[in-house]
ROKE-584778 format. One record per residue: residue number from 1; x, y, z of N, C-alpha, C in turn. Coordinates in steps of 0.1 Angstrom, whole numbers, plus 5000, padded with zeros to 4 digits. Atoms other than C-alpha are relative to their C-alpha. Layout:
REM residues N
+-----+--------+---------+------+---------+----------+-------+--------+---------+------+
| num | n.east | n.north | n.up | ca.east | ca.north | ca.up | c.east | c.north | c.up |
+-----+--------+---------+------+---------+----------+-------+--------+---------+------+
| NUM |      X |       Y |    Z |       X |        Y |     Z |      X |       Y |    Z |
...
+-----+--------+---------+------+---------+----------+-------+--------+---------+------+
//
This chain:
REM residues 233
+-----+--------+---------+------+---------+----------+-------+--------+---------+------+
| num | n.east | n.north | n.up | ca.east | ca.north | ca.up | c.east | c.north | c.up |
+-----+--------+---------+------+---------+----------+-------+--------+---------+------+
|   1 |   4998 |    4996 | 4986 |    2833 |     9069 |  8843 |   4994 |    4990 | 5009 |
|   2 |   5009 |    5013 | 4995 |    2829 |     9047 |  8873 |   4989 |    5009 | 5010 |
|   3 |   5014 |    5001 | 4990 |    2796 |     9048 |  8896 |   5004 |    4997 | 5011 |
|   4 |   4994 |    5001 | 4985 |    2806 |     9057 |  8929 |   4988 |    4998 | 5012 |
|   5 |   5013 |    5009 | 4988 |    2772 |     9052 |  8944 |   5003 |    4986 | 5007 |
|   6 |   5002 |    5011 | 4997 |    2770 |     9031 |  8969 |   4992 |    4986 | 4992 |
|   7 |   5005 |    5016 | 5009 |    2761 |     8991 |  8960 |   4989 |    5001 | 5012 |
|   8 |   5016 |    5000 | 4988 |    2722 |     8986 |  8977 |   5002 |    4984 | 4997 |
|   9 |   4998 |    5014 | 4998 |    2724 |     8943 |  8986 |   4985 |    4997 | 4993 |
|  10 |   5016 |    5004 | 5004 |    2693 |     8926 |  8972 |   4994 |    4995 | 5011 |
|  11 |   5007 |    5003 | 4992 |    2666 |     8925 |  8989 |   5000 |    4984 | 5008 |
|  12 |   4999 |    5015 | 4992 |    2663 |     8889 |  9010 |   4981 |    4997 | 5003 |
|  13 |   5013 |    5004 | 4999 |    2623 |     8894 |  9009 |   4996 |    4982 | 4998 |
|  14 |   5003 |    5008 | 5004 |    2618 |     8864 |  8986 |   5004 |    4987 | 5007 |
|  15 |   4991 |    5011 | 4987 |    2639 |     8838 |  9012 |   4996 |    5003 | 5010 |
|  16 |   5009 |    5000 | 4990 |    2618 |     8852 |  9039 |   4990 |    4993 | 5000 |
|  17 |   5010 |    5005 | 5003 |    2591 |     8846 |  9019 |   5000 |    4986 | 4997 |
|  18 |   4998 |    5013 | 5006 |    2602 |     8810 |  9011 |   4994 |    4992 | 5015 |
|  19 |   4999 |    5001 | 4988 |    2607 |     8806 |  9049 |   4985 |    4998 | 5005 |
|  20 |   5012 |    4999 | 4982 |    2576 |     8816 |  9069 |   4986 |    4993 | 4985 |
|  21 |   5008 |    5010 | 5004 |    2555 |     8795 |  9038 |   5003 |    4985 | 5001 |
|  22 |   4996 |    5012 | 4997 |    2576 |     8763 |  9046 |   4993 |    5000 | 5015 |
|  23 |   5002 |    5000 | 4985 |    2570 |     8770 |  9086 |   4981 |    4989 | 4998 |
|  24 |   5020 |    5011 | 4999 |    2526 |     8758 |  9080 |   5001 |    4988 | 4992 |
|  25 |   4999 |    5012 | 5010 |    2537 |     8731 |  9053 |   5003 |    4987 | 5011 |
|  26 |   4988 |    5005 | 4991 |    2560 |     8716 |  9080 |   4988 |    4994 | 5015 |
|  27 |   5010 |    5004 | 4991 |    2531 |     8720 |  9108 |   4989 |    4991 | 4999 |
|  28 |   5008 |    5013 | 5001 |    2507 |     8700 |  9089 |   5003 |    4990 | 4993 |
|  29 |   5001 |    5016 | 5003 |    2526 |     8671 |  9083 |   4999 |    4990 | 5013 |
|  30 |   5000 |    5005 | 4992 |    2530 |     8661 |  9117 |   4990 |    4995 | 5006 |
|  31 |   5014 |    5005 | 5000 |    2492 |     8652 |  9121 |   5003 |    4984 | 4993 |
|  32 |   4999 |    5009 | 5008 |    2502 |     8631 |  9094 |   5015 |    4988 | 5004 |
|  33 |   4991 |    5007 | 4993 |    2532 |     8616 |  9111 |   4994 |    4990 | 5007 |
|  34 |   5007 |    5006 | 4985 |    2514 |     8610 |  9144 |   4992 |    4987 | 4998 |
|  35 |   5010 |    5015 | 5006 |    2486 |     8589 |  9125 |   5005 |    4988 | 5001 |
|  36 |   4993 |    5009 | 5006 |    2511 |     8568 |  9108 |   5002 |    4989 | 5015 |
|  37 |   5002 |    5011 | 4987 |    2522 |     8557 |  9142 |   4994 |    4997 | 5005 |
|  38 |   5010 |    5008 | 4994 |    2495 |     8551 |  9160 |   4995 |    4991 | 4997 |
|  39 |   5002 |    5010 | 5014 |    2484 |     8533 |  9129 |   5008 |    4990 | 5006 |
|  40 |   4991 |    5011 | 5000 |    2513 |     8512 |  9132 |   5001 |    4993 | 5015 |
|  41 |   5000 |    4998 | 4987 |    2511 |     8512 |  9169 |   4985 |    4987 | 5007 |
|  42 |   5013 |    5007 | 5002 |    2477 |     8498 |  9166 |   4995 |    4986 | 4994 |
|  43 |   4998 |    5015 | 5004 |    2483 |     8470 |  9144 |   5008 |    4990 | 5007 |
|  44 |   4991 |    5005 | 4993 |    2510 |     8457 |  9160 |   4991 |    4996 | 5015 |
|  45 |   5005 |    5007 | 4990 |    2487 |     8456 |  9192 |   4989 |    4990 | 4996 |
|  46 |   5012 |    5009 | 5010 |    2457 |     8439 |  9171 |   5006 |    4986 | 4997 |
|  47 |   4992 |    5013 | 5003 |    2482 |     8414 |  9159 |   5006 |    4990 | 5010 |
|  48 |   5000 |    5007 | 4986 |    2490 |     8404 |  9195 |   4988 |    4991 | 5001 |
|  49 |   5012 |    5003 | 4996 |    2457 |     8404 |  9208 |   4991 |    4992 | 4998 |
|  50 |   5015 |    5008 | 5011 |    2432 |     8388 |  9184 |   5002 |    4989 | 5003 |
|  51 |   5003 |    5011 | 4997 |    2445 |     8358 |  9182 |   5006 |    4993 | 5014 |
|  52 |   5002 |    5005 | 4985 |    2450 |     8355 |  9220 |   4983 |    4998 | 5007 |
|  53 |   5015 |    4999 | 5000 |    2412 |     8367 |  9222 |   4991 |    4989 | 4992 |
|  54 |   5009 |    5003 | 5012 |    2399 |     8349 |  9194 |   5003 |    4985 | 5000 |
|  55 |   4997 |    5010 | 5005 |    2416 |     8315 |  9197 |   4992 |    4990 | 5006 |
|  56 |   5013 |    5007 | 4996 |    2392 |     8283 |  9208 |   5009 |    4987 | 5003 |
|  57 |   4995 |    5013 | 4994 |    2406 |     8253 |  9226 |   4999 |    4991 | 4993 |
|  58 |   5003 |    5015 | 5014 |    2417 |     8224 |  9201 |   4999 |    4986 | 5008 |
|  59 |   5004 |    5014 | 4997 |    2414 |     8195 |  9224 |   5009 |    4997 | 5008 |
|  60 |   4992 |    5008 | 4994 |    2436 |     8169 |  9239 |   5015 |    4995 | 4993 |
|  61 |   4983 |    5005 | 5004 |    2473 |     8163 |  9233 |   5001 |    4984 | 4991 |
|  62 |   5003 |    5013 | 5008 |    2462 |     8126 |  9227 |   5011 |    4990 | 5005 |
|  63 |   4993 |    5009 | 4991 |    2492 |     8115 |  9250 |   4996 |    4996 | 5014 |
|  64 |   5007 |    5007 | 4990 |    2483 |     8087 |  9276 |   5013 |    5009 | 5017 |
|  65 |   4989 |    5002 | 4987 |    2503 |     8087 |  9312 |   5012 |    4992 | 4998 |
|  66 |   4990 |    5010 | 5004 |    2538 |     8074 |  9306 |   4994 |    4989 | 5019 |
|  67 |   4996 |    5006 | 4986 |    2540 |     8045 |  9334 |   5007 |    5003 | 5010 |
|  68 |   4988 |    4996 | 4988 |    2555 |     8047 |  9365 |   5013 |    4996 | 4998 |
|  69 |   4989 |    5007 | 5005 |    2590 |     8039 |  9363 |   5005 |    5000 | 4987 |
|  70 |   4992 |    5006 | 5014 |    2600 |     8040 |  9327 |   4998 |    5017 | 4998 |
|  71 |   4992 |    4989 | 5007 |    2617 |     8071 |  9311 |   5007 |    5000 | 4984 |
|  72 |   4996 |    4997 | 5016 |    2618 |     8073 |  9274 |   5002 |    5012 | 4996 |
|  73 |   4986 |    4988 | 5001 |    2639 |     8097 |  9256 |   4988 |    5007 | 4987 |
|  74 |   5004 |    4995 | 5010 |    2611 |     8103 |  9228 |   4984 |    4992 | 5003 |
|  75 |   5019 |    5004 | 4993 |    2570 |     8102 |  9229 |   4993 |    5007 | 4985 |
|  76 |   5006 |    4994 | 5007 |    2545 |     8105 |  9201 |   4986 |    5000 | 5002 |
|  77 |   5009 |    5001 | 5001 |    2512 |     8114 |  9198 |   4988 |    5010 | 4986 |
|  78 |   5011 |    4989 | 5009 |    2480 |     8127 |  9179 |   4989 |    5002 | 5004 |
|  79 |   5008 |    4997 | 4996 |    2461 |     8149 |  9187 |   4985 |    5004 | 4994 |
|  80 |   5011 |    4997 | 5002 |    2426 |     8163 |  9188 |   4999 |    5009 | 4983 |
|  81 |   5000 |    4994 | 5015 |    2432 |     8185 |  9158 |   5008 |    4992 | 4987 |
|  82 |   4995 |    5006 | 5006 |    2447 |     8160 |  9141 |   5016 |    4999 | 4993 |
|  83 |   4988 |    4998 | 5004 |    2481 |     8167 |  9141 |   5010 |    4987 | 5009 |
|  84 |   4990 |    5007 | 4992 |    2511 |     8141 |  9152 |   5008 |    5009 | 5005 |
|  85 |   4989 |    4992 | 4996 |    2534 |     8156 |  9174 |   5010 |    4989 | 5006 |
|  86 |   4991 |    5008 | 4993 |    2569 |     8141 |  9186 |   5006 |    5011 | 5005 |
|  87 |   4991 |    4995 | 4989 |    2590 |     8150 |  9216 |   5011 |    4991 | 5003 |
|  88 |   4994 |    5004 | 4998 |    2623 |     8142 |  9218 |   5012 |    5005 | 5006 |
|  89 |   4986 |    4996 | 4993 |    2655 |     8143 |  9238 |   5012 |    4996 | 5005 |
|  90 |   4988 |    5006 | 5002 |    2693 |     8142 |  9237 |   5007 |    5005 | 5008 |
|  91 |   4990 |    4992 | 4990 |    2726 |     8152 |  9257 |   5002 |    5011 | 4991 |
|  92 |   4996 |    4990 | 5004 |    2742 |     8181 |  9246 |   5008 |    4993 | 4988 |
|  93 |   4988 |    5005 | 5013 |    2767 |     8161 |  9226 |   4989 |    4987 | 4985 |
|  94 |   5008 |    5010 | 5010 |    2736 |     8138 |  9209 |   4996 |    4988 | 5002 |
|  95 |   5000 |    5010 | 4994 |    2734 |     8112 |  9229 |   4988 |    5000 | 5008 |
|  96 |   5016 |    5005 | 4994 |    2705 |     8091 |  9249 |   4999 |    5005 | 5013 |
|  97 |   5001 |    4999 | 4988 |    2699 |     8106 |  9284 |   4996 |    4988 | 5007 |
|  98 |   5006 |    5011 | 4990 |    2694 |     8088 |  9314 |   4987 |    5007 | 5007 |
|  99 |   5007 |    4986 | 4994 |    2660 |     8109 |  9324 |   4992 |    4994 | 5013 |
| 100 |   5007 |    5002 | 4984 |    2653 |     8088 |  9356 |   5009 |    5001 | 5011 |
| 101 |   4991 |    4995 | 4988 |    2688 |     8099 |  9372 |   5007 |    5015 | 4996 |
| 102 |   4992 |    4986 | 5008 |    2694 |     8139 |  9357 |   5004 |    4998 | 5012 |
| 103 |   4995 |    4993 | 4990 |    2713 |     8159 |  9379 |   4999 |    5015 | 4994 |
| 104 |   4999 |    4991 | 5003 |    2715 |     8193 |  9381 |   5012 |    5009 | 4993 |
| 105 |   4990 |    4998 | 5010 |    2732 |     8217 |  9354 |   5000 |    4993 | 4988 |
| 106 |   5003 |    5010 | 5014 |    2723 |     8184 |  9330 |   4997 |    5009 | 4987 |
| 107 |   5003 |    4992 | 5012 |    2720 |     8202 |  9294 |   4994 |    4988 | 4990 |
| 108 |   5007 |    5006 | 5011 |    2693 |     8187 |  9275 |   4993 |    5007 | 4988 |
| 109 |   5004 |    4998 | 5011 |    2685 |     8192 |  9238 |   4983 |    4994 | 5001 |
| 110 |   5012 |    5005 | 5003 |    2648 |     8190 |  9233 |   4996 |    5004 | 4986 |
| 111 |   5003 |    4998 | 5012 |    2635 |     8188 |  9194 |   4984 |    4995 | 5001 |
| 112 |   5012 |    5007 | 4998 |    2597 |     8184 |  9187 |   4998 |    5003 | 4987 |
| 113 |   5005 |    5005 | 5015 |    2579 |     8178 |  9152 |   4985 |    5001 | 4999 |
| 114 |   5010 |    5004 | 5003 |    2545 |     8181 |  9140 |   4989 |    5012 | 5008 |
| 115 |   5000 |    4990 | 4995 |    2538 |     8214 |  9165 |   4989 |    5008 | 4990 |
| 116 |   5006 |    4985 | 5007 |    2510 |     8245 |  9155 |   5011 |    5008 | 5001 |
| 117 |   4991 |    4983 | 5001 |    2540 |     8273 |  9143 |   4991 |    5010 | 5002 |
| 118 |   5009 |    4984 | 4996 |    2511 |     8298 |  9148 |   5000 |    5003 | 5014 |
| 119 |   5000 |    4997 | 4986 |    2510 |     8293 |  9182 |   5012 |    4994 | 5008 |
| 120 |   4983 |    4996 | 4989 |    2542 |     8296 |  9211 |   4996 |    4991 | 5008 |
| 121 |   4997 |    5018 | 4994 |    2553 |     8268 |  9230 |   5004 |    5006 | 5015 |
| 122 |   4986 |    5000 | 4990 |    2568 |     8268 |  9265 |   5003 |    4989 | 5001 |
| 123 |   4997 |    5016 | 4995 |    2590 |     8240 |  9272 |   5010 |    5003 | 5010 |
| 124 |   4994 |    5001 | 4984 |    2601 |     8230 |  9311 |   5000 |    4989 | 5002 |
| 125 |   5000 |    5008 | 4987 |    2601 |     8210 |  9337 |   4987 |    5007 | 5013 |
| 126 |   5017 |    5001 | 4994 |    2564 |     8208 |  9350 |   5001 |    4990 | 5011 |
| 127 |   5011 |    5008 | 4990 |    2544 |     8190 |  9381 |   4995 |    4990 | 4989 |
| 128 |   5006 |    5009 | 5006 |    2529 |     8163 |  9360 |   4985 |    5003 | 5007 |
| 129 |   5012 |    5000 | 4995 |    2491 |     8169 |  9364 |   4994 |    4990 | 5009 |
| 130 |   5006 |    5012 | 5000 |    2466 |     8146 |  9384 |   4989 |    4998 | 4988 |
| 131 |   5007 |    5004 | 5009 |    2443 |     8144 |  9357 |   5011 |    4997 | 4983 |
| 132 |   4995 |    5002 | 5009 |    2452 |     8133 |  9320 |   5001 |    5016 | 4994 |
| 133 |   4998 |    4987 | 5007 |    2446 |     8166 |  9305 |   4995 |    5012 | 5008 |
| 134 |   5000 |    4992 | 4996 |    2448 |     8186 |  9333 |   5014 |    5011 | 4993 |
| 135 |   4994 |    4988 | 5003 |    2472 |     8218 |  9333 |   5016 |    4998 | 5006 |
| 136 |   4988 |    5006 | 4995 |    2510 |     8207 |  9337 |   5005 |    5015 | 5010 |
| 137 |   4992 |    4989 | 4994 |    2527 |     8229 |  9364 |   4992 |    4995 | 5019 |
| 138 |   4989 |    4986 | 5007 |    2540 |     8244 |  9382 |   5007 |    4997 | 5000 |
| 139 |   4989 |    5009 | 5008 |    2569 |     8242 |  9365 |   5015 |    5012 | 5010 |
| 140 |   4988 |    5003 | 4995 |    2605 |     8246 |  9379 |   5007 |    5014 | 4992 |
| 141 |   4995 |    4985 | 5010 |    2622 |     8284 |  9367 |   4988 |    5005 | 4995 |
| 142 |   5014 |    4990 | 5004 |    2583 |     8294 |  9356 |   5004 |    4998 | 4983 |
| 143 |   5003 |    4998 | 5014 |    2580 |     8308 |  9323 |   5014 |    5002 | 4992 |
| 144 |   4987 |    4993 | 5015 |    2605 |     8316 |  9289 |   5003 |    5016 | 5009 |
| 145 |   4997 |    4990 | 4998 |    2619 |     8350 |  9299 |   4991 |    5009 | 4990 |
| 146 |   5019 |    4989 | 5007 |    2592 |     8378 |  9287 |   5012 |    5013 | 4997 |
| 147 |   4989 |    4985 | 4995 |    2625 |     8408 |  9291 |   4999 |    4999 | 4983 |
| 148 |   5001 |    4994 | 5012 |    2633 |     8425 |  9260 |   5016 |    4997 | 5000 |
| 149 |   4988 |    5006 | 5002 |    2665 |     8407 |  9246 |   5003 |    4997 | 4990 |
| 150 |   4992 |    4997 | 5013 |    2690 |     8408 |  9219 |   5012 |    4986 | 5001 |
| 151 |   4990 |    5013 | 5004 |    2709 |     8372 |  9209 |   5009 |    5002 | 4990 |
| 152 |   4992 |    5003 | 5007 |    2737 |     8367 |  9192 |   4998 |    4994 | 4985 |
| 153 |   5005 |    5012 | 5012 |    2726 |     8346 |  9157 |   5012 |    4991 | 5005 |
| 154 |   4990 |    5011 | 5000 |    2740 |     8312 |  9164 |   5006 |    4995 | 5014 |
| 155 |   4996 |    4998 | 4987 |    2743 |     8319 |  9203 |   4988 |    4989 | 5004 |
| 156 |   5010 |    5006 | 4991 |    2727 |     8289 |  9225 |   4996 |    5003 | 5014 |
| 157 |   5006 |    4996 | 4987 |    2707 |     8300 |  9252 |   4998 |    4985 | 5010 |
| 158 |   5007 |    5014 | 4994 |    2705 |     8269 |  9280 |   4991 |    5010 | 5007 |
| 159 |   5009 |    4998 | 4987 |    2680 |     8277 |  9306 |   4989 |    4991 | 5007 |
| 160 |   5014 |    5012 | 4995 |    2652 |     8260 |  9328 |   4989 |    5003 | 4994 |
| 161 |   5016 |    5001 | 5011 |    2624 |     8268 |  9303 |   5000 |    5010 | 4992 |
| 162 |   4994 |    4996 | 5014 |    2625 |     8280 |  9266 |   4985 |    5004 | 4997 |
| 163 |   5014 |    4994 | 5005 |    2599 |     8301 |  9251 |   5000 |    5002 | 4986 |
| 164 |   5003 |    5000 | 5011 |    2590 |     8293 |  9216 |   4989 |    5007 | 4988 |
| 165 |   5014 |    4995 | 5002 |    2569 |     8316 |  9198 |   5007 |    5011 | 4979 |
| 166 |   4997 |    4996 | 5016 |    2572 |     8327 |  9156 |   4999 |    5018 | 4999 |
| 167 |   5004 |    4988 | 5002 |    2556 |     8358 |  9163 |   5008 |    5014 | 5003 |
| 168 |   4985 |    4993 | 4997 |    2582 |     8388 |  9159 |   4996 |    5007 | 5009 |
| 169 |   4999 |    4989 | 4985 |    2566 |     8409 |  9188 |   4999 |    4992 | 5010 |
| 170 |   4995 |    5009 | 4985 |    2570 |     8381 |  9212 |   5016 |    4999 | 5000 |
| 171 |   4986 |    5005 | 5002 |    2603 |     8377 |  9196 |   5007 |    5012 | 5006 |
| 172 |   4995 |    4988 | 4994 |    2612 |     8410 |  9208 |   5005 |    4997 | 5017 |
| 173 |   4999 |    5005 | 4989 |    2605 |     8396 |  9244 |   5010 |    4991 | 5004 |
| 174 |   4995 |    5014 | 4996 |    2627 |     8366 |  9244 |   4997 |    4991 | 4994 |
| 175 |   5008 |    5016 | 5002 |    2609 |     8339 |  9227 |   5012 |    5000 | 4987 |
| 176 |   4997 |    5006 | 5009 |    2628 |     8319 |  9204 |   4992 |    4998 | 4990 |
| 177 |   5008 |    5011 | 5010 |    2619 |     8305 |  9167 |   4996 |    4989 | 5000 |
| 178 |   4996 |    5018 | 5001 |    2608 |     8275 |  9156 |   5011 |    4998 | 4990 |
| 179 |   4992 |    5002 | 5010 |    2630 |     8259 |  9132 |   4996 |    4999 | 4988 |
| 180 |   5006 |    5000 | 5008 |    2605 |     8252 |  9110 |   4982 |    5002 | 4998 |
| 181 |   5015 |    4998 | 4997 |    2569 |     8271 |  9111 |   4988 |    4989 | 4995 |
| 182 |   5004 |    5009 | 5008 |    2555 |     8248 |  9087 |   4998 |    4983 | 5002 |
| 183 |   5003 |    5016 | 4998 |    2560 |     8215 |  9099 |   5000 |    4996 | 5018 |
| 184 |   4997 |    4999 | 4990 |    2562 |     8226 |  9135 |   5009 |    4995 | 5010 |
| 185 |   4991 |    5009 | 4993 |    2596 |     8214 |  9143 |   5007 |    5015 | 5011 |
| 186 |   4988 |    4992 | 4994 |    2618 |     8231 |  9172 |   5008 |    4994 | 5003 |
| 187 |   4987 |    4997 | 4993 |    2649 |     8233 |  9195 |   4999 |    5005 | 5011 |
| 188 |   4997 |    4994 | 4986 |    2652 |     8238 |  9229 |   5008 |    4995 | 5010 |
| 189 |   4988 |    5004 | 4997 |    2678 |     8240 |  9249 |   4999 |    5001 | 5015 |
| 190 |   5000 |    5003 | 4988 |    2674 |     8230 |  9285 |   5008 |    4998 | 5012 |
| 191 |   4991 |    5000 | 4994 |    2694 |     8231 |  9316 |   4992 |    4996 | 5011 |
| 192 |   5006 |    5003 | 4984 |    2682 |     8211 |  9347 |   5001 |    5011 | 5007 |
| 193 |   5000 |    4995 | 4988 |    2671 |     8229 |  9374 |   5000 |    4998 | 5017 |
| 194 |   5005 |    5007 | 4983 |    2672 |     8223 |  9414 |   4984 |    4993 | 4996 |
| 195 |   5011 |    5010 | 4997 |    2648 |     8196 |  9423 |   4987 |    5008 | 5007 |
| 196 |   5011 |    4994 | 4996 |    2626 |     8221 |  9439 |   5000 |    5011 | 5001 |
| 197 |   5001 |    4985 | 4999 |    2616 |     8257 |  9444 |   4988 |    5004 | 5008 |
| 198 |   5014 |    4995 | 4987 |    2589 |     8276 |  9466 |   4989 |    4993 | 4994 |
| 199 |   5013 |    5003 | 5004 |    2562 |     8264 |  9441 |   5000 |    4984 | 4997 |
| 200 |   5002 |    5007 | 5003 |    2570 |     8229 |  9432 |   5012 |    4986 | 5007 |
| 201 |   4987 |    5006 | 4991 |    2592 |     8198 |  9450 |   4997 |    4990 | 4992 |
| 202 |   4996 |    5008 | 5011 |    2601 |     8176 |  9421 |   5001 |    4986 | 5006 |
| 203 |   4993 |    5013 | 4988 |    2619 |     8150 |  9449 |   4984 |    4989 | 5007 |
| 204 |   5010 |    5002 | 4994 |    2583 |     8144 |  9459 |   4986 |    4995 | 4996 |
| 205 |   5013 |    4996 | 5010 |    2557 |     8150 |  9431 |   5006 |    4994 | 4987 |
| 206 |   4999 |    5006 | 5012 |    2557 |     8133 |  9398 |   5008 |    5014 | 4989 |
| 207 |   4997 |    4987 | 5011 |    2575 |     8160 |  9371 |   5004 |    4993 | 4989 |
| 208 |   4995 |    4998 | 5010 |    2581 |     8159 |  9337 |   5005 |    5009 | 4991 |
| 209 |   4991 |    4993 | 5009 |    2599 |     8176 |  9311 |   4992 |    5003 | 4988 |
| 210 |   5011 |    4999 | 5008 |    2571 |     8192 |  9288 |   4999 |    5011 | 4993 |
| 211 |   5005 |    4991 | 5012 |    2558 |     8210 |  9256 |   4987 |    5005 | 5006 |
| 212 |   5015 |    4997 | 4999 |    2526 |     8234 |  9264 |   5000 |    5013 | 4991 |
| 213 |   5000 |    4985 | 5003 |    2511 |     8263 |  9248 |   5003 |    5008 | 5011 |
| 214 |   4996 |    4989 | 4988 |    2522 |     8294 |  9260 |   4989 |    5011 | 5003 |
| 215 |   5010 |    4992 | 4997 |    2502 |     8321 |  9274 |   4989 |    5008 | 4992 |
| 216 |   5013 |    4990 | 5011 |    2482 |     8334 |  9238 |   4994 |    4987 | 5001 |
| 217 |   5011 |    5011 | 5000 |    2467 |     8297 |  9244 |   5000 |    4993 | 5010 |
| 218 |   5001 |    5012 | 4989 |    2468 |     8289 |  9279 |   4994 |    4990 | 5004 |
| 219 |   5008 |    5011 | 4996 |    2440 |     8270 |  9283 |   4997 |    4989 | 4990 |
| 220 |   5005 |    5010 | 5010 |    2442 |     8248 |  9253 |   5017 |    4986 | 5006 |
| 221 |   4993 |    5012 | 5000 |    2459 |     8215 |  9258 |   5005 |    4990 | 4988 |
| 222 |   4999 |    5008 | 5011 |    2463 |     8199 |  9224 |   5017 |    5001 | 4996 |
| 223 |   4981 |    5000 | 5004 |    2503 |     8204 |  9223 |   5008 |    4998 | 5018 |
| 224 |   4995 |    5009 | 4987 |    2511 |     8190 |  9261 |   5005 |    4986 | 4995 |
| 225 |   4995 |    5010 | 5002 |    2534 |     8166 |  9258 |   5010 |    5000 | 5007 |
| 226 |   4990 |    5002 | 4990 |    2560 |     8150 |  9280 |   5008 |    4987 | 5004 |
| 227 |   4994 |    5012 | 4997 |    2587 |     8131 |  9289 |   5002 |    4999 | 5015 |
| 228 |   4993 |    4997 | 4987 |    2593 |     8120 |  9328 |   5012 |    5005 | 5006 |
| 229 |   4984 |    5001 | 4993 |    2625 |     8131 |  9349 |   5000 |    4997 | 5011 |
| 230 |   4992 |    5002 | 4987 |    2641 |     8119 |  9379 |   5010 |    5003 | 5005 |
| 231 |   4987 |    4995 | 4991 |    2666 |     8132 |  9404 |   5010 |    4988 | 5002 |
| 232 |   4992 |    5010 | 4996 |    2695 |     8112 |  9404 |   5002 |    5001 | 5019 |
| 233 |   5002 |    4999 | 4986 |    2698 |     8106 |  9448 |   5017 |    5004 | 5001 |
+-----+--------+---------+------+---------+----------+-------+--------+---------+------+
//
């Protein structure tokens, strides 16, 4: 005979019970989350900082004053830490500039060699100091762009000053690589700027076209290097 009793559903206790023991499992990992990033949050600012804090002025570039009048396309020197560095520069197409008649919009290729990869470069168009190893500037467009920017691979950026720096949370900012950390070679890609701006009158004041550290080593001089420019009339 069949069994006309009603069917009783099974209970659903045990999936309650699954439930409201996941719920506190769940609340304390998020401690454990939070850590992590800060952790990570933490390093990341350490890894900035330190060696902006911590770094110790290496010396003198070990380049004289070009002469008045003469515009060479390439400059070497050695410096205080005993590194050689070269500074060189071509047209766009590879060719010799003329750098005592640019004009403006001119696209120059600058390559350097023999560079600290640990430490970020800017390269412009500076004031030429009065002293030998004074502080080149101010420079013409200011700094590398600092904004938070996404390149193409393979995309050339021109602009009036190129911010070279290895380190991937600068790189976040704008800064370019080097080409080669190791032997401190780059690439920068330059684009004359007007002859002058509120802070500096080129037409007037000695300028050159220069390698310096960048702001995790403002005050060290041992990577200043420069070639002259002139305004075509």
């Amino acid at each position: 005979m069949r069994d006309h009793r009603p069917r009783v559903p099974p209970t659903s206790a045990p999936y309650t019970e699954e439930v409201t023991d996941a719920l506190p499992a769940r609340r304390r990992r998020w401690p454990w989350i939070v850590g992590v990033v800060v952790a990570v949050l933490l390093a990341v600012i350490a890894g900035v900082a330190l060696p902006i804090v911590l770094h110790e002025p290496q010396g003198s570039s070990g380049q004289g004053r070009v002469p008045a009048g003469e515009f060479p396309i390439e400059v070497t020197a050695t410096g205080d830490d005993g590194r050689i560095r070269m500074l060189s520069v071509t047209t766009e197409a590879g060719g010799a500039p003329d750098l005592g008649a640019v004009e403006v919009g001119d696209r120059l290729v600058v390559t350097g060699a023999g560079y600290d990869g640990d430490r970020g470069l800017y390269v412009a168009v500076c004031r030429v100091p009065d002293e030998i190893d004074g502080k080149p500037g101010p420079c013409l467009g200011g700094v590398g762009s600092q904004e938070v920017e996404q390149f193409e691979e393979g995309v050339v950026q021109w602009a009036p000053s190129n911010w070279i720096n290895e380190a991937f949370a600068w790189r976040l900012f704008g800064a370019r690589s080097f080409d080669d950390t190791a032997t401190g070679a780059f690439t920068a890609y330059v684009e004359v700027p007007a002859v002058a701006d509120e802070n500096v009158d080129c037409s007037v004041e000695p300028c050159g076209l220069y390698s310096r550290n960048d702001h995790t080593a403002a005050g060290d001089r041992v990577q200043d290097l420069y070639v002259p420019l002139r305004w075509a009339d």
